[in-house]
N, C-alpha and C positions, 0 to 999 in steps of 0.2 A: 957663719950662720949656724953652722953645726953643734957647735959650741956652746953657743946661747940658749939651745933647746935641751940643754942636759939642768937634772933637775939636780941642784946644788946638794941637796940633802945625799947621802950613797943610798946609792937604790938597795944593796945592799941588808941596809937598817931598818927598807920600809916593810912591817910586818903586813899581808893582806890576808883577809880571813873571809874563808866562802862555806856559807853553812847551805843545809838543804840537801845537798847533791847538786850544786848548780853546775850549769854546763862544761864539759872542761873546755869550751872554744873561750871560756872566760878568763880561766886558769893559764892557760896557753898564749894568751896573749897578753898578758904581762910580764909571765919568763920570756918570751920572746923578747919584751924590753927590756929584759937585763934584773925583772925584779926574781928574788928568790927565794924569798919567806912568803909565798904563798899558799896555801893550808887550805885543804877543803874535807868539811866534813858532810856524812851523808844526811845527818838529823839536824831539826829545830832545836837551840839550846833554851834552858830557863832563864827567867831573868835574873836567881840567883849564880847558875853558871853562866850566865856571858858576863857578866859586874866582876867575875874571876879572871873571865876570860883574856876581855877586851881593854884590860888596863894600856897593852902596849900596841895594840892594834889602829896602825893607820886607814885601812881602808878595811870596808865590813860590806859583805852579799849575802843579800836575804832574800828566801820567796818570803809567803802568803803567813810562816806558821810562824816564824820568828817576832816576838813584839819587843818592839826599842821602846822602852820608858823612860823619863824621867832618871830616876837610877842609875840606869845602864849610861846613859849619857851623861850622867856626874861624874859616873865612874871613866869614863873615856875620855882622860886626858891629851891623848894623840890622835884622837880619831878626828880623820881629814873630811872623810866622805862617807856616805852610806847607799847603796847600788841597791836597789830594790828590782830582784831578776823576775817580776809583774807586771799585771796594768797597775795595780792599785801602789798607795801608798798609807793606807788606814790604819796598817802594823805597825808604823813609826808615827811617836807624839810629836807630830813637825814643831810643836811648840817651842818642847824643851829644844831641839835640835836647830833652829833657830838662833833661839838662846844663847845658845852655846858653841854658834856656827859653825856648825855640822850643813855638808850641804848634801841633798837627798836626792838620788834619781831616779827614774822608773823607763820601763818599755811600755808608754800606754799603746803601742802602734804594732808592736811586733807578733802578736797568736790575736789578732784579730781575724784572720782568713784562715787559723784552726777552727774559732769558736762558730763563723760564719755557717763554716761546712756544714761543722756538725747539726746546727741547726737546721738545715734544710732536710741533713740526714734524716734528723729526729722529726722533722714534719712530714715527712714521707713515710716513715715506720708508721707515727701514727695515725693518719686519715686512711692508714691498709690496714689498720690495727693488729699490725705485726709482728705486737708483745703478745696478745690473748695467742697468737694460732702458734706463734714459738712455745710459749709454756704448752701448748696443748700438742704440740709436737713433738717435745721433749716427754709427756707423760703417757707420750703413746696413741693420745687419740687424735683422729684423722680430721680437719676440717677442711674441706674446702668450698671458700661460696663467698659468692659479692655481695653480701647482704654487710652494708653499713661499713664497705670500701671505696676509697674516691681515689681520680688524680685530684693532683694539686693543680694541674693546669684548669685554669679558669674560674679556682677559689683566688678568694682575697685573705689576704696576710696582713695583719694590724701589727705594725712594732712600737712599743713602746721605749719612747728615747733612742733619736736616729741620732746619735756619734758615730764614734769610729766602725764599730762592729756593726749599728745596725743599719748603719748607709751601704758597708757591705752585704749584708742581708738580702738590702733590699734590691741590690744589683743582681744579684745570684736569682733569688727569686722573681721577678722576672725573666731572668735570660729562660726560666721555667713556663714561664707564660704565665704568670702567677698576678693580680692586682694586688697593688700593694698602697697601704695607708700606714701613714705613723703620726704618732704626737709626741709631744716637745715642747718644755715650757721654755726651752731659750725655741726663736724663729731659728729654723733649717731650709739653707735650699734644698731644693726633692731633687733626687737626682733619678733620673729616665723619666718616665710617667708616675712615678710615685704622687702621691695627693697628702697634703698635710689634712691632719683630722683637727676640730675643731676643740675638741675636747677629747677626754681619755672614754667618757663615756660611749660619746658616738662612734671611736673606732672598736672599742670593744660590740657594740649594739651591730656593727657589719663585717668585721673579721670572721673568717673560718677557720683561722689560726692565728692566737698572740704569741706572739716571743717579748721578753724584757729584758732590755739593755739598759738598765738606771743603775744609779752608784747605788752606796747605801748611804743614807741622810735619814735626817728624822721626819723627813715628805716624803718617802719611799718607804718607809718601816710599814709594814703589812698592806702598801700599796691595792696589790688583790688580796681583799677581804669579803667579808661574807655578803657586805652590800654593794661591790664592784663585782663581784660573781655573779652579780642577778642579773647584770647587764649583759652577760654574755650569750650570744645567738646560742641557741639549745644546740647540744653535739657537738660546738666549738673545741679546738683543742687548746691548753696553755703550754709554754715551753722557758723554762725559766734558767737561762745560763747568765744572770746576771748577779745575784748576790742574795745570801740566804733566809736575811729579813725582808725581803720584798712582800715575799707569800706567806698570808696564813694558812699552812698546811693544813690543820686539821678543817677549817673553812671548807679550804679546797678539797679532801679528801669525801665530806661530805657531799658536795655538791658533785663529785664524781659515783659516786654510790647513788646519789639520786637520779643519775640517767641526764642532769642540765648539763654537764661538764662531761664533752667525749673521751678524754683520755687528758694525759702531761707527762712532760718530759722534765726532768729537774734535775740538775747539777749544782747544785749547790743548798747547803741548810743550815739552820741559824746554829746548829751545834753540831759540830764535824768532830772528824776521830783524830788523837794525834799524829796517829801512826797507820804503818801498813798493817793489820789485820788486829785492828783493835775493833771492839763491838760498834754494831750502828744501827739504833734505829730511827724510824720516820714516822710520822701516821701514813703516810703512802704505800707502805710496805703491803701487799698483796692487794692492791687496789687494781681492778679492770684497765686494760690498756694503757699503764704508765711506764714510763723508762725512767729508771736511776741509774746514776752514773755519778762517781766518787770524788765530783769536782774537777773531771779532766778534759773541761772545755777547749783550753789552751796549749793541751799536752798533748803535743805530737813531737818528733823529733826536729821538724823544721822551726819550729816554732823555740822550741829550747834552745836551737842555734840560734836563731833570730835575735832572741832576746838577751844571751849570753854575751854575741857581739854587741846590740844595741847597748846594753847597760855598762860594758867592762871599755866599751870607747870613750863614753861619756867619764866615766872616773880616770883616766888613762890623760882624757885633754883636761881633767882640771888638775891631778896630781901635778904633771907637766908642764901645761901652758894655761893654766888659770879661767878656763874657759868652764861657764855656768851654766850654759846651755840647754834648759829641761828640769832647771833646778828647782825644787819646790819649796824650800829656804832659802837660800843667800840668793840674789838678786843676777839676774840673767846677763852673763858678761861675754861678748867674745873678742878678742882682737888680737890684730898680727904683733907677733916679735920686730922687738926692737933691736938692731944691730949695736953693737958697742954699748951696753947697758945690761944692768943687773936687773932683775923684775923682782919687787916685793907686793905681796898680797896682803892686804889690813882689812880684817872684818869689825865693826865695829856697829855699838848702839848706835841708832839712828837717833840721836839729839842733835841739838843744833851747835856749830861751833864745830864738827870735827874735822872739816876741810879747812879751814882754815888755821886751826891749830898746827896738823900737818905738816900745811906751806909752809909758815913762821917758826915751826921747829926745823925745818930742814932748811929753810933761807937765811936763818939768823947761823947758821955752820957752814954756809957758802955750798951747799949740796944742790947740787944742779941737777933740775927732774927733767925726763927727756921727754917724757909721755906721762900723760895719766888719765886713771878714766875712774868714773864712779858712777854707783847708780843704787838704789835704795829703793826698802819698800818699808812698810809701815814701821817696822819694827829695827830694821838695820839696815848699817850700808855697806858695802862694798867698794875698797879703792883699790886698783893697780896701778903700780907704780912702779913706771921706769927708770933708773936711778944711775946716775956714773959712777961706772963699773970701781974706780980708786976711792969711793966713799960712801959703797953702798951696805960694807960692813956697820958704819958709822949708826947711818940710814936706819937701817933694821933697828940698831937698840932706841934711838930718837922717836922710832916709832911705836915700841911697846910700851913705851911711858903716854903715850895720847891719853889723855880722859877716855875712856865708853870701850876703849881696845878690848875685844874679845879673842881673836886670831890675828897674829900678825907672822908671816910665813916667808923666807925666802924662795924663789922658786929657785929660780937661775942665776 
């Protein structure tokens, strides 16, 4: 059985490339498999360096700042998989990668109880409005007075988009004593006493604190704008650790200078810095009671482990054992090893005819399949195929002549 689980290729040859600075718990565990062309750089490359880069590169780790185009994936002849060390996956054109069955993965689950915290943090900073009296403590003058300071205990909290992050939210926020409401245009069960809002309006019309938790789509792009601002209870705070087209900032900036908007918290904006200490501005900037923070929702150390494991196991069981699991291209596959058998991986166009071309090329050669499995989505399918072990050299080339063949891969 030991045997069967060695990846035929030499691990050897498999080039892996970790850009960003990603984890080394990611790094570390693939030399611990024996792989040792693993490479990490600390920066995002361009797309005309990574089209340089990535000619020989099997497997690719990317955060947030890296974007896989078209191009870049022309250009990636060998590339197996692509490890998105994130929630998101908006950096990579799934299309092309698809296409060209690349399969993609993500940590949407792992720095979700970073980004949680801090939000509670950040609602607690600000209904004590504990940006004004730090600058004003920092510039030497004295405040001290409860004029237009609250607990949280006994406000209500409106989240917008109860997923992963803000189902946790909304757990933390209560165990605070906090009432909490969310809306959701997919149905959520509420977990504790949470109350689903009926609309985005009514939760905003009784919150004492928004947080947003939505992707970014083109129904999200300046979600709070100048006419969802009005609806906000006077003194309300916003708290935006979700993505940087959500808020029209300068909207919101106003409506915070006009005394209806108590303060906001914001991690993220539609145009970020590439680097560490490159310039940045906001219309936020010197505004009453706000917190910025440079996009480091999900940047904690636990959270970087987290995700480094979560994403580098995921590429580890597909390089290996063919496993899709979380994959947001090639078609979600997992299953056990076959003993006494060779495993080949065939990605191909999803047209009709290509399972059973297959069969008829590998039965009309007397190649005997021990197992197989497939599974498809719009665009492409996915077959593994278990093969005997005396003719699964055979097998392989029989199999990259199929019509629609985009990847066809020996594992073991």
């Amino acid at each position: 059985m030991a045997k069967a689980l060695q990846t035929s290729y030499p691990k050897e040859k498999i080039r892996i490339l970790f850009l960003e600075n990603i984890s080394d718990v990611a790094v570390n565990n693939f030399r611990r498999h024996g792989y040792t062309q693993v490479d990490k750089i600390s920066k995002a490359l361009t797309e005309e360096q990574l089209i340089g880069e990535i000619k020989d590169v099997h497997i690719l780790g990317i955060r947030s700042k890296t974007q896989i185009t078209n191009p870049i994936l022309e250009a990636a002849r060998k590339l197996q998989a692509i490890g998105c060390f994130c929630i998101g996956v908006n950096q990579v054109d799934l299309s092309a990668a698809t296409k060209n069955g690349v399969v993609v993965f993500n940590a949407p689950y792992s720095n979700t109880r970073s980004v949680a915290e801090l939000v509670i943090g950040s609602a607690i900073m600000l209904i004590r409005r504990i940006p004004d009296k730090n600058k004003a403590a920092h510039a030497g003058v004295w405040i001290k007075e409860a004029k237009g300071s609250y607990e949280l205990r006994g406000k209500t909290l409106g989240i917008v988009g109860y997923g992963n992050i803000g189902s946790q939210v909304s757990v933390l926020a209560e165990a605070l004593g906090m009432k909490v409401i969310f809306y959701d245009v997919e149905t959520k069960l509420p977990l504790g006493n949470a109350e689903d809002a009926k609309s985005l309006k009514e939760l905003l019309n009784r919150a004492d604190v928004v947080t947003l938790h939505v992707p970014e789509t083109a129904q999200t792009k300046n979600l709070v704008n100048k006419t969802n601002l009005k609806y906000f209870k006077k003194g309300a705070v916003l708290i935006n650790y979700a993505r940087g087209e959500v808020v029209d900032l300068e909207a919101l900036r106003r409506s915070i200078l006009d005394g209806n908007i108590g303060g906001a918290a914001v991690d993220v904006f539609p145009i970020e810095p590439e680097k560490n200490g490159d310039p940045f501005q906001t219309p936020l900037q010197d505004c009453p009671n706000v917190i910025l923070t440079p996009h480091i929702g999900g940047s904690t150390e636990e959270a970087q482990q987290n995700i480094g494991e979560d994403v580098s196991i995921k590429l580890f069981n597909y390089l290996e054992k063919g496993i899709t699991l979380g994959s947001h291209t090639v078609p979600a596959l997992a299953l056990p090893p076959q003993e006494g058998s060779h495993r080949i991986l065939h990605i191909h166009r999803n047209v009709p005819g290509v399972l059973s071309e297959i069969n008829t090329r590998l039965s009309q050669h007397h190649i005997n399949i021990l197992g197989q499995y497939l599974k498809t989505n719009d665009e492409i399918g996915y077959v593994v195929l278990d093969i005997d072990k005396k003719l699964s050299s055979q097998a392989l080339g029989l199999l990259k002549e199929v019509k629609g063949s985009i990847k066809v891969r020996m594992l073991y």
